[in-house]
C-alpha positions as CSV (number, residue, x, y, z in Angstrom):
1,X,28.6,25.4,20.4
2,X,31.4,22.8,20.4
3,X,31.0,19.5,22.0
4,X,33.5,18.8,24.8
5,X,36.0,15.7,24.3
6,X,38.5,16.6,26.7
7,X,37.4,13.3,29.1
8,X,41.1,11.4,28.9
9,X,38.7,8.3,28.8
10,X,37.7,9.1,25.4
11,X,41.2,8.8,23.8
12,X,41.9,6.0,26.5
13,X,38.9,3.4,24.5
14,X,39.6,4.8,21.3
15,X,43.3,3.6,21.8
16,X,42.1,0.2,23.3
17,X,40.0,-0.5,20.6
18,X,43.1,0.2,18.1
19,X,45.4,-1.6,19.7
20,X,45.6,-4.9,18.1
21,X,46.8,-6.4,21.9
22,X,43.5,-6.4,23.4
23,X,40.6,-7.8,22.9
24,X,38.2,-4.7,22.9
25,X,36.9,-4.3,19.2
26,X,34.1,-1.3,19.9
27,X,33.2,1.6,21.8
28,X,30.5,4.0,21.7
29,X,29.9,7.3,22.9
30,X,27.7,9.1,23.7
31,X,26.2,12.2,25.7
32,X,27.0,12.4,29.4
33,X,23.7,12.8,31.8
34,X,22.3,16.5,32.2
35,X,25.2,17.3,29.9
36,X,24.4,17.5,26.0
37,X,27.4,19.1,25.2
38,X,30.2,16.6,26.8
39,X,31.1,13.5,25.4
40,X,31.7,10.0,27.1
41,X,32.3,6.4,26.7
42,X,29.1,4.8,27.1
43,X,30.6,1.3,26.5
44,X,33.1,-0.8,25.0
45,X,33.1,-4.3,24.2
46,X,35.1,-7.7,22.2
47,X,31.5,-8.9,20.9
48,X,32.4,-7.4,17.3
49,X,29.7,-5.6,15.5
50,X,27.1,-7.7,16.4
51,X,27.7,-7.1,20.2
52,X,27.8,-3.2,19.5
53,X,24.4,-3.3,17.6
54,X,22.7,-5.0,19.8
55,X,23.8,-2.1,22.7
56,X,22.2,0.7,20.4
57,X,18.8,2.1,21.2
58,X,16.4,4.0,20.0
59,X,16.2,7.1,21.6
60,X,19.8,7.6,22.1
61,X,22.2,9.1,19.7
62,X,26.2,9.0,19.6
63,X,29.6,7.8,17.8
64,X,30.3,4.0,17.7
65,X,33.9,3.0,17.0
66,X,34.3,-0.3,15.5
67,X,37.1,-2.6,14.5
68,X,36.5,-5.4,11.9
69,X,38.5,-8.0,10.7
70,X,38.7,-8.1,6.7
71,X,40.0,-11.0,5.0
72,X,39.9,-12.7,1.8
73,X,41.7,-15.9,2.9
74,X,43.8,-17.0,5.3
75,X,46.6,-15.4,4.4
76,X,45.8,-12.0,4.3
77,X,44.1,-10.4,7.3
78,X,43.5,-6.9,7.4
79,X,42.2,-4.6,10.3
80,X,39.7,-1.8,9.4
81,X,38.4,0.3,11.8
82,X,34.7,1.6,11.0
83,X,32.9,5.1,12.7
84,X,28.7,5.0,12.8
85,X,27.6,7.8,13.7
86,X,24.3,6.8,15.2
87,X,20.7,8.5,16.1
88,X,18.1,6.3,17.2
89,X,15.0,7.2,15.2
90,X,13.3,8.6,18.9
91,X,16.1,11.0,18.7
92,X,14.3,14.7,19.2
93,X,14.7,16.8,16.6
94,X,17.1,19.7,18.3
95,X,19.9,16.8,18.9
96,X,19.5,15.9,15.6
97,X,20.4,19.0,14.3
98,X,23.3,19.2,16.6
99,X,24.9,16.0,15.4
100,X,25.7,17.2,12.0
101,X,28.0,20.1,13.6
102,X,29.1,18.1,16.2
103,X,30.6,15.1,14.3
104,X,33.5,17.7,13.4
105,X,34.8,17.4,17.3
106,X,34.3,13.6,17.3
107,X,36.5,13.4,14.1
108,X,39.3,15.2,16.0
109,X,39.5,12.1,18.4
110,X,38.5,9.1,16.3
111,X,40.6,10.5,13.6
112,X,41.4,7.0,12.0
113,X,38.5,4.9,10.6
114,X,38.7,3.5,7.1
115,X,34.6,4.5,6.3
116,X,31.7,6.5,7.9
117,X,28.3,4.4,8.3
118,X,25.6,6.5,9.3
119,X,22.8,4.7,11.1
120,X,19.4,5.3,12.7
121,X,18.0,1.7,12.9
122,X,20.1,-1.6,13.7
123,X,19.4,-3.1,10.5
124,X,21.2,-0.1,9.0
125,X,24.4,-2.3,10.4
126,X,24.2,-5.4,8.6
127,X,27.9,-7.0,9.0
128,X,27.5,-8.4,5.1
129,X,26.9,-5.0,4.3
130,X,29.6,-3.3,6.1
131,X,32.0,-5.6,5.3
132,X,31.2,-4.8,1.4
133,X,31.2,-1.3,2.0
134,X,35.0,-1.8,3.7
135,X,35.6,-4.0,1.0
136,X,34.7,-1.8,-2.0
137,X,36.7,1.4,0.4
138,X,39.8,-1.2,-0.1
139,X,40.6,-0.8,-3.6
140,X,41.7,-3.4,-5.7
141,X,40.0,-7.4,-5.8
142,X,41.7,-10.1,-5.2
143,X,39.0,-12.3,-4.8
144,X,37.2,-11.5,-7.8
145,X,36.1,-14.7,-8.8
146,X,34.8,-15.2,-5.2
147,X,32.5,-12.0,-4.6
148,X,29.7,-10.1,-6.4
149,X,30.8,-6.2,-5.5
């Protein structure tokens, strides 16, 4: 059974948090109530990834949509955009299963993310960490000298 992601809201935050002219750098979604199989924004937020971590709970499981700001130096900023698929580690078993089949339908809506970090428990999300995982995903080192990846 697909999941349904035909709420315009969805594409509406998604947007937001690409466009570089607002503020809003996350968004998460997640199941609506009584209805496993739809899709909805269950926040948004300019906090960064800090801010979206500390939104996630245990026993709920969803998509997080996350934009970071990469940098080396001052001259050269780079946006990267960041997709967790998150379960909570109270999740019950039968969602679990259905999140594996069901990321396919998220991808078709947050189709632009530069890397996939899976999480279960918030200290999955380290920002160091994410930012060397985006960093390594870049390519080549400039700062070389500078870094330890």
């Amino acid at each position: 059974m697909s999941l349904n992601v035909s709420d315009p809201a969805i594409f509406e935050v998604y947007e937001d948090v690409r466009d570089d002219k607002t503020e809003t750098n996350w968004a998460f979604f997640d199941f609506a109530d009584g209805k496993p199989d739809r899709l909805q924004v269950a926040g948004k937020g300019d906090g960064g990834l800090s801010e979206f971590v500390s939104q996630l709970k245990p026993e709920v499981a969803g998509w997080g949509y996350v934009r970071m700001n990469m940098s080396n130096d001052e001259y050269s900023q780079r946006i990267k955009f960041v997709l967790i698929p998150w379960c909570g580690e109270k999740v019950g078993i039968m969602r679990k299963a259905k999140l594996s089949i069901q990321i396919s339908d998220v991808k078709n809506v947050l189709r632009n993310y530069h890397i996939e970090v899976p999480a279960s428990h918030t200290q999955d999300l380290n920002e160091d960490e994410v930012m060397t995982k985006l960093r390594r995903a870049g390519g080549a080192n400039y700062d070389r000298q500078s870094s330890n990846y």
